[in-house]
N, C-alpha and C positions, 0 to 999 in steps of 0.2 A: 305853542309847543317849544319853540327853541327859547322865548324869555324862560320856561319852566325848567328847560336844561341848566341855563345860564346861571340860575337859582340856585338850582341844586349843586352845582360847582362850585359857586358862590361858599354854597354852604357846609359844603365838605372842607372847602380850603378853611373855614375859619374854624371848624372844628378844631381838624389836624393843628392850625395856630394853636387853640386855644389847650389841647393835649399836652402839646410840645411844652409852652409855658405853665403848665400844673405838673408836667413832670418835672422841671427843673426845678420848682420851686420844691417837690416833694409831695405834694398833694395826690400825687395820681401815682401807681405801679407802673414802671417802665411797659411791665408786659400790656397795660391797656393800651399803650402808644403802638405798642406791636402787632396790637389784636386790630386796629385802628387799618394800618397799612397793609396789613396783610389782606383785610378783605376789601381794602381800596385797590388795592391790585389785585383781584381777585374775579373782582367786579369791572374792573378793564379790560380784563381778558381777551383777544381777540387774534385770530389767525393773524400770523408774523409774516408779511409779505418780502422780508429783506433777509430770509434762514431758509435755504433748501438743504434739504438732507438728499445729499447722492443717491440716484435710487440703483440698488443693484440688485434684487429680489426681481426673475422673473416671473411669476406668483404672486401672488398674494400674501400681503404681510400678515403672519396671522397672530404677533405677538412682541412685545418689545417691553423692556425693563431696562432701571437705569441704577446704579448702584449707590450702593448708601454711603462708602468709605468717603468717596469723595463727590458724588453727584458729578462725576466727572464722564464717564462710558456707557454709553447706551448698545444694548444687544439687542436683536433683532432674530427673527427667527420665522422663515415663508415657507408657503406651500410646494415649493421647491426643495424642501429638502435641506436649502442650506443657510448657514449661520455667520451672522454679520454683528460685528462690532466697529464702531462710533465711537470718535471725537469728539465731543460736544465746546470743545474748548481750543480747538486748534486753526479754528478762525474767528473766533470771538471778536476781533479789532479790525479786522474788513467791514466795509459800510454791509456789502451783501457778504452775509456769510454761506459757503457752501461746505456743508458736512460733509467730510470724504470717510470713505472707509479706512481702516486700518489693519484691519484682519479681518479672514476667514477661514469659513468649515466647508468646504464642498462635499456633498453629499458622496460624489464617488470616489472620494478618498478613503476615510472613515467615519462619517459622518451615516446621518439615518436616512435610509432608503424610503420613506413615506415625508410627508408633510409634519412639519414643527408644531405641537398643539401650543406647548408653552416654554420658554425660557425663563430663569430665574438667575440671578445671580446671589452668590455665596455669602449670608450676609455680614460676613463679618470680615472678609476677605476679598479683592476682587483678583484674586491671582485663580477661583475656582467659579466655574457658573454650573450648573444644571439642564438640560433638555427631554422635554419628553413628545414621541412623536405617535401617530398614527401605525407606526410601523412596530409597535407592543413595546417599543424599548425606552426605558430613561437612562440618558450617558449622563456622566461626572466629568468635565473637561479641565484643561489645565489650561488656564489663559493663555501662559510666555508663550507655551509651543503648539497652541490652536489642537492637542490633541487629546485620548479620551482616555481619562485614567482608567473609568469604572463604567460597566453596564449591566443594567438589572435587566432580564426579559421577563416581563410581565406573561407575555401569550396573550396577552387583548390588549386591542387597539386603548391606544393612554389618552385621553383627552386632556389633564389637566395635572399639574402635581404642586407642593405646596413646601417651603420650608422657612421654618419659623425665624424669624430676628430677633427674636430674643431666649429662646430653648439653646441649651447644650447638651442637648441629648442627640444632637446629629442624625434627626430621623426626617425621610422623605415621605409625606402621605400620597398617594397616587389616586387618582379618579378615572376610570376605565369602563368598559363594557363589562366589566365582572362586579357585579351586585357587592363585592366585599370592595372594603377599601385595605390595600394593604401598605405596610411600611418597609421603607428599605433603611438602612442605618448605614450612613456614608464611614462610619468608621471600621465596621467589617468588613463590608463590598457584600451586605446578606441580606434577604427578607428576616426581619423578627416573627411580625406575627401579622393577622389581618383582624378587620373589625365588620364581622357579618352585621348584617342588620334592613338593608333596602333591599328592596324586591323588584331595581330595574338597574338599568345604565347608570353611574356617578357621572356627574360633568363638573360638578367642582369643588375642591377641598380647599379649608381657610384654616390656620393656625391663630390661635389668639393670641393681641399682641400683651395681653395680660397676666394670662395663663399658661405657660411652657405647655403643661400638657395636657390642654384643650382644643378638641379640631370639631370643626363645623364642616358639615357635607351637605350637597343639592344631588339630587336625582331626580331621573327619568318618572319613577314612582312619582311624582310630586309632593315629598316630602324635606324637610330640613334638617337635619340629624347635628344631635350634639355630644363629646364622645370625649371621655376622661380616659388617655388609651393606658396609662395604668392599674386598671381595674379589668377583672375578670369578662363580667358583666358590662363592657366598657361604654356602650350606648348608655345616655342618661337622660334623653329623652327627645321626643318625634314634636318640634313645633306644632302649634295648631291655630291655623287665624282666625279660626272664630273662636278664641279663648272659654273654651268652656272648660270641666270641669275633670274632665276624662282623665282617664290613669297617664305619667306621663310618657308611655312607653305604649298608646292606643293605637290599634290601625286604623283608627277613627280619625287620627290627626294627620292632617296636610296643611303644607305650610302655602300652600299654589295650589289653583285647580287645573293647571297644566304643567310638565315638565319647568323644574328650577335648574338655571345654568349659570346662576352668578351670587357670588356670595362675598363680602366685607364686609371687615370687623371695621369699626372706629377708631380709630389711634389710640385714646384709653382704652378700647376692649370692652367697655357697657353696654357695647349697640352691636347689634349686626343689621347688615342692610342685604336681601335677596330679594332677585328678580328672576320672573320665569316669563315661560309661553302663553302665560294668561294676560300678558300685556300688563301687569301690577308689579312693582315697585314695593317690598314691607321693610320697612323698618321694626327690630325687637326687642324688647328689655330682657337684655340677658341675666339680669338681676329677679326679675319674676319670670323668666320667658316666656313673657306674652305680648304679644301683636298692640304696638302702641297705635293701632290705628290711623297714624298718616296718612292723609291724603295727598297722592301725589298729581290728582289731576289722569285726564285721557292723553295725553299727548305720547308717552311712549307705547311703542312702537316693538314687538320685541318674538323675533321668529328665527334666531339665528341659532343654527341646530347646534352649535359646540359652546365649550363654555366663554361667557362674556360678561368680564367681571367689570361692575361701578367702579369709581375711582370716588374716592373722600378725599377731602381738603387736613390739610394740619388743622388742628384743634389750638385755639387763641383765647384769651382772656379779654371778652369785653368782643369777641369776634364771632360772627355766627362759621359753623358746619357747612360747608356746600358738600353734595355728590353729585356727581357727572356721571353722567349716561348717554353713551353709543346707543342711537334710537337708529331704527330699520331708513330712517330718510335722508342719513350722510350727515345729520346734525350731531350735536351736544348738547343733551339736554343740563341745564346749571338747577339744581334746587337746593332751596334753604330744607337742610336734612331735617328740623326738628319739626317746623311746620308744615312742610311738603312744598309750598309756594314757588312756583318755575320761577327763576330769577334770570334767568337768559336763555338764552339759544344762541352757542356759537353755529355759525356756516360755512362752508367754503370747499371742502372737501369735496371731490368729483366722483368718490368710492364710498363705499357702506363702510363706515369704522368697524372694527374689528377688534381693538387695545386701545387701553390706555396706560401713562404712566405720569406721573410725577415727578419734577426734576425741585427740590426745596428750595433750594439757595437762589434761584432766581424767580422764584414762583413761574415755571410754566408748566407747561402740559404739553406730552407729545404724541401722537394718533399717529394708531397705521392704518391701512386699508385693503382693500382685496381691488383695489388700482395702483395696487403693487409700490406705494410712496407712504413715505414716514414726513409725518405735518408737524410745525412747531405752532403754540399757541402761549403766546406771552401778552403782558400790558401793554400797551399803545402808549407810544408817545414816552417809554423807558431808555433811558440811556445804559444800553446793557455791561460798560465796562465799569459804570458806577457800582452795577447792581451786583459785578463778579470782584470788588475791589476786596471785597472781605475773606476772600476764600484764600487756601494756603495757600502758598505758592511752591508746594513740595509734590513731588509725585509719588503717593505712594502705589505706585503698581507694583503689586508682587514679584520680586525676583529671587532668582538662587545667591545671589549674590550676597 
């Protein structure tokens, strides 16, 4: 076993060699060297024993996001009620680094009286983030001064909400106890309109990263909706995994034979990936919408009653897809998204994961739990001020200033 490891090192290193010298010569696209390391790190993966994140959540973490401007802050968001923001860089160059906090929301301030379903930040801005709670309400926060510009009340408990990275139409889709999915539009502080259509509980709305205005929904119904919300008729049709033939708006189709509560899109926007209480895992071509039949294997694990969204890897040249999945037994399931094929199982976690997220620039991964801690998951054996040497050295965190 270990000369077969030895092998396989052996033969990685002389790839990456052999890359390196066809890219310089010209023969190869930069990006194949990219697609190269990226899933050589990708494939080291492995819980970071030298990265604690402060834990200040007495709850259960039940949700965390990191922003895109600069991969720089991570928010966090527990079954307490209240809302934390991360450093992820302010001990970068300590051997152990301990994430400290930097600000917070206390719920008895002004903050939400019920449990955090999900936090988003703003994505084109990190001076504004989102929350939506158990307590029917989504607030619009203002970073500098930790408080709450805008609050929508839904009236039913919100489980999930959603806002697009690449739409400028400033609209929040919400997933709730109320069979519609309704929109809020951060530039009025108004509901527009709603998109009837399921016939139980939403637990989760996805924007495509493709299509401004294309949103994808999981429900209790055990259905997958797909929804062009500038059209009358906005539903345009009810997945169905056993690809038959049925009108695409049939109450015949289900996309799960039990409640679906996680739904991503693929970086290009071709695929969506949803997982329900049936313990199945589908990946779908959103180009025919229909069930590419992936096999992902029996190993997930999947009873968790609010929404629990996969995590996809960036999309590379010459690099396969992974998605990651919080399975019910405190792991991380790793599969190669096109084949289905389990490629790892990270471990180490003492709690049932809850979130994940992705930090780019230095390929990790960061997990919370309902043991009330936020986990870093990076390469082994990285030297991580090599791996942060590329990034600005500016801060842009929004000021008035």
């Amino acid at each position: 076993m270990n000369s077969r490891r030895t092998r396989s090192r052996t033969w990685n290193r002389s790839k990456c060699t052999s890359l390196l010298y066809q890219a310089e010569l010209g023969l190869v696209r930069p990006s194949a060297l990219q697609g190269h390391y990226l899933s050589k790190r990708l494939l080291d993966l492995t819980l970071d024993p030298s990265t604690t994140v402060q834990r200040e959540h007495v709850s259960a973490v039940n949700t965390i996001d990191i922003e895109e401007a600069e991969g720089r802050y991570l928010l966090s968001g527990g079954g307490d009620g209240n809302i934390f923001i991360y450093d992820l860089e302010e001990s970068q160059r300590e051997e152990r680094r301990v994430i400290k906090c930097m600000a917070g929301a206390d719920r008895n301030i002004s903050g939400h009286k019920g449990g955090i379903s999900r936090v988003n930040w703003y994505p084109f801005d990190n001076g504004m983030f989102t929350s939506s709670s158990f307590d029917s309400t989504i607030k619009v926060w203002d970073t500098n001064t930790m408080e709450v510009a805008c609050t929508f009340d839904l009236e039913n408990k919100v489980y999930s909400h959603a806002i697009s990275s690449k739409a400028t139409h400033g609209l929040i889709a919400t997933a709730s106890s109320d069979p519609r999915i309704r929109l809020c539009d951060l530039k009025t502080g108004a509901f527009t309109h709603s998109l009837p259509g399921h016939r139980g509980t939403v637990l989760s709305v996805e924007w495509s990263p493709r299509h401004e205005y294309l949103l994808a929904s999981g429900s209790t119904d055990t259905t997958v909706r797909l929804w062009d919300i500038r059209k009358s008729s906005s539903c345009l049709c009810s997945l169905d995994l056993h690809n038959t033939n049925s009108p695409p708006l049939s109450e015949a189709n289900v996309a799960h034979t039990r409640t679906v509560n996680g739904l991503a899109f693929t970086p290009d926007g071709l695929h969506l990936v949803s997982t329900g209480h049936d313990d199945k895992m589908r990946l779908w071509n959103l180009y025919t919408g229909q069930n590419t039949l992936t096999n992902y294997g029996t190993m997930i694990r999947n009873q968790f009653v609010y929404n629990l969204t996969p995590l996809i890897s960036p999309m590379s040249t010459g690099s396969p897809t992974y998605v990651f999945y919080p399975s019910n037994d405190r792991s991380i399931l790793m599969y190669d998204l096109m084949d289905g094929s389990l490629v790892k199982r990270l471990t180490g976690s003492f709690g049932r994961i809850t979130a994940l997220t992705w930090r780019p620039r230095t390929q990790e991964i960061y997990s919370a739990g309902n043991d009330h801690d936020i986990l870093a998951w990076g390469p082994k054996n990285v030297d991580r001020d090599n791996a942060l040497q590329a990034m600005a050295d500016q801060d842009t965190w929004s000021d008035s200033d």
